[in-house]
C-alpha positions in Angstrom: 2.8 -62.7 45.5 2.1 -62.9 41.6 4.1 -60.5 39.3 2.0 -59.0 36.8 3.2 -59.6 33.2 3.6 -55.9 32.4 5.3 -55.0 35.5 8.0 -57.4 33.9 7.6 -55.9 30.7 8.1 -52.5 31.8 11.2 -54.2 33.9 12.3 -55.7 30.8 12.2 -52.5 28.5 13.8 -50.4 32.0 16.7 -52.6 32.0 17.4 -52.7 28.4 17.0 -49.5 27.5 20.0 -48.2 30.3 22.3 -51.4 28.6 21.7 -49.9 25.6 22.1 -46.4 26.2 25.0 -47.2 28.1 26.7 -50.1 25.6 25.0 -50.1 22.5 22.5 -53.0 20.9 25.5 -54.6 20.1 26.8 -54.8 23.6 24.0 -55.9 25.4 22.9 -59.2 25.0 19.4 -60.9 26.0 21.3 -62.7 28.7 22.7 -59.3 30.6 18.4 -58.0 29.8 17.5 -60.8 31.7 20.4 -61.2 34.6 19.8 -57.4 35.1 15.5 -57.7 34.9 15.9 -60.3 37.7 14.5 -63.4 35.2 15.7 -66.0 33.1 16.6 -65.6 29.7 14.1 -67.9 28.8 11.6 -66.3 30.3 12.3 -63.0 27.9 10.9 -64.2 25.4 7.5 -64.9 27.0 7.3 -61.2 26.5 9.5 -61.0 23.7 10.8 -62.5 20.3 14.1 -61.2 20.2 16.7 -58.2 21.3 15.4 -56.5 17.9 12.0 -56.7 18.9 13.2 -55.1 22.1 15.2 -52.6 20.7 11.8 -51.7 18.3 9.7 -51.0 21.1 12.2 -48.8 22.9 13.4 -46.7 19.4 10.3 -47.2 16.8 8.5 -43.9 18.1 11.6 -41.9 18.1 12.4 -43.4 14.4 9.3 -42.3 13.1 9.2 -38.6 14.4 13.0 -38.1 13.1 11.9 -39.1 9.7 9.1 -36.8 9.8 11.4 -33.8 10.9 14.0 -34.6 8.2 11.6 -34.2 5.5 10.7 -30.6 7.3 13.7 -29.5 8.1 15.5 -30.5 4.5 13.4 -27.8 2.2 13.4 -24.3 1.0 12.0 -23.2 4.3 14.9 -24.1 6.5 17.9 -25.0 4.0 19.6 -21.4 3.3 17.7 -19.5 5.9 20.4 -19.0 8.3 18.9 -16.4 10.9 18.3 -16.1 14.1 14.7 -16.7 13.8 15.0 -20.1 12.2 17.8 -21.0 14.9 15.1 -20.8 17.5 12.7 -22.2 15.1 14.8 -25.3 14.7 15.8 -25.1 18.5 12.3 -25.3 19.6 11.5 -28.2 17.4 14.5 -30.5 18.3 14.3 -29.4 21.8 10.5 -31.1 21.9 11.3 -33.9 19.4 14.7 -34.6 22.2 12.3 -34.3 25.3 9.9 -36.4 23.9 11.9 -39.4 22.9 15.3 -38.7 24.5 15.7 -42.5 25.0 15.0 -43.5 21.9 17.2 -41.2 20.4 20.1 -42.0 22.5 19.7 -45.8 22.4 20.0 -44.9 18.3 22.7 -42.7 18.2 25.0 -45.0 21.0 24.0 -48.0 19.0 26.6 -47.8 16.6 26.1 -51.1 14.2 22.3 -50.4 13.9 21.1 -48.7 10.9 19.5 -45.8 13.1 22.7 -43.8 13.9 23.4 -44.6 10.2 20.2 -43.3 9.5 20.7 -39.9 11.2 24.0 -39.7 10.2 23.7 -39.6 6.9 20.7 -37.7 6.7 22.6 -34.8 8.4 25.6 -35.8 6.5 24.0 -35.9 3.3 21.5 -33.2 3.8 23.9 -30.9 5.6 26.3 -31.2 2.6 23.8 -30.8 0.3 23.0 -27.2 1.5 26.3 -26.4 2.9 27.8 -23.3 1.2 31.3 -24.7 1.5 33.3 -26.6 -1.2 35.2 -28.6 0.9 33.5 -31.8 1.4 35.8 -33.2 4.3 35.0 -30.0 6.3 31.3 -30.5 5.6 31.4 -34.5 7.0 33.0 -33.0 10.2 30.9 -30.3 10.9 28.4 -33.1 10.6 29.6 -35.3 12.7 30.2 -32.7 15.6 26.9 -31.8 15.1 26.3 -35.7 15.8 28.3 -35.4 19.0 26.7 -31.8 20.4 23.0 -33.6 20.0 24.2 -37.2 21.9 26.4 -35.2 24.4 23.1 -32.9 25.1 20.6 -35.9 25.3 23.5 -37.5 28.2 23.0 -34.7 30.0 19.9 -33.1 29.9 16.2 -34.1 30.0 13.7 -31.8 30.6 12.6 -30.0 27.6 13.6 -26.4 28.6 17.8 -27.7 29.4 17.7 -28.9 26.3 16.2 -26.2 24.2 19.0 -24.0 26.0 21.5 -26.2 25.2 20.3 -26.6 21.5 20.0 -23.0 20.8 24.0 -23.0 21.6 24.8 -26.0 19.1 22.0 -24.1 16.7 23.6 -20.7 16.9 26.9 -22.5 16.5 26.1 -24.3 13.4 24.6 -21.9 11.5 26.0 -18.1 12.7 28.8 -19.1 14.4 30.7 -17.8 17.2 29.4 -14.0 16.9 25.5 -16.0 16.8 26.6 -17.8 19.9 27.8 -14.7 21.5 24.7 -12.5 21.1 22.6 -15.3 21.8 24.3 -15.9 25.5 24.5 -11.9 25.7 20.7 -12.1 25.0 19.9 -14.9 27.8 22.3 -13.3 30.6 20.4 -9.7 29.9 
């Protein structure tokens, strides 16, 4: 029985996108792709020039829509408007943007020598402290960076759109109306 060649693409991309959610691009190497995909290394790149080009394939689309929702969420429409209107606003966005490429995202944020968990890093770093009402900028790098940690600790978890959005409105709330915002938020779910 012939394998088709995208049957062993899709095995290719299945395998190495749980090695690199799981270790990171820089963890994973062609040869554990290929041990794992039930192929010689050799054979990979048949399908495939390189672990980048893999790596492209399984984060590109993700990249792309989280560049486009940066530029969104980083203007006078969002930055200041801390309400609980723009909390779901912003909940409802990620929620669908998380759903939609939940692998991608992950692989990017776990991947952490690749320039895409710099990328988002410093784009809510830089953005966040850019808009940020506090003076102290230490603070503002670690309220960034749990941020960073609620989002990859949700995507672990959670797939389906709707857990997500639920989860998100928390982190959301959190972020921008703190604990009292959390508190009638959960009061407002649970009524």
């Amino acid at each position: 029985m012939q394998i088709k060649k995208d049957d062993i693409q899709n095995k290719i991309l299945s395998v190495a996108e749980k090695l690199f959610i799981k270790n990171g691009y820089d963890d994973t190497s062609l040869k554990m792709i290929a041990d794992r995909s039930y192929i010689s290394k050799s054979n990979i790149y048949r399908y495939y020039s390189s672990k980048e080009e893999i790596y492209e394939t399984l984060v590109g689309s993700a990249r792309a829509e989280i560049a486009k929702l940066m530029i969104v969420f980083f203007t006078v429409d969002f930055i200041g408007k801390y309400t609980p209107e723009k909390c779901e606003e912003i909940s409802s966005i990620l929620a669908k943007l998380m759903s939609n490429h939940r692998s991608g995202m992950l692989i990017m944020l776990r991947s952490n020598a690749k320039n895409d968990r710099n990328l988002i890093e410093q784009a809510i770093i830089g953005k966040f402290i850019e808009a940020c009402p506090i003076d102290d900028e230490g603070a503002k790098e670690l309220i960034s960076k749990i941020i960073i940690f609620g989002l990859t600790d949700i995507l672990l978890k959670y797939s389906d759109e709707e857990s997500i959005a639920k989860e998100l409105k928390i982190l959301i709330y959190y972020h921008y109306l703190g604990l009292d915002g959390v508190k009638r938020k959960i009061d407002e779910i649970t009524r």
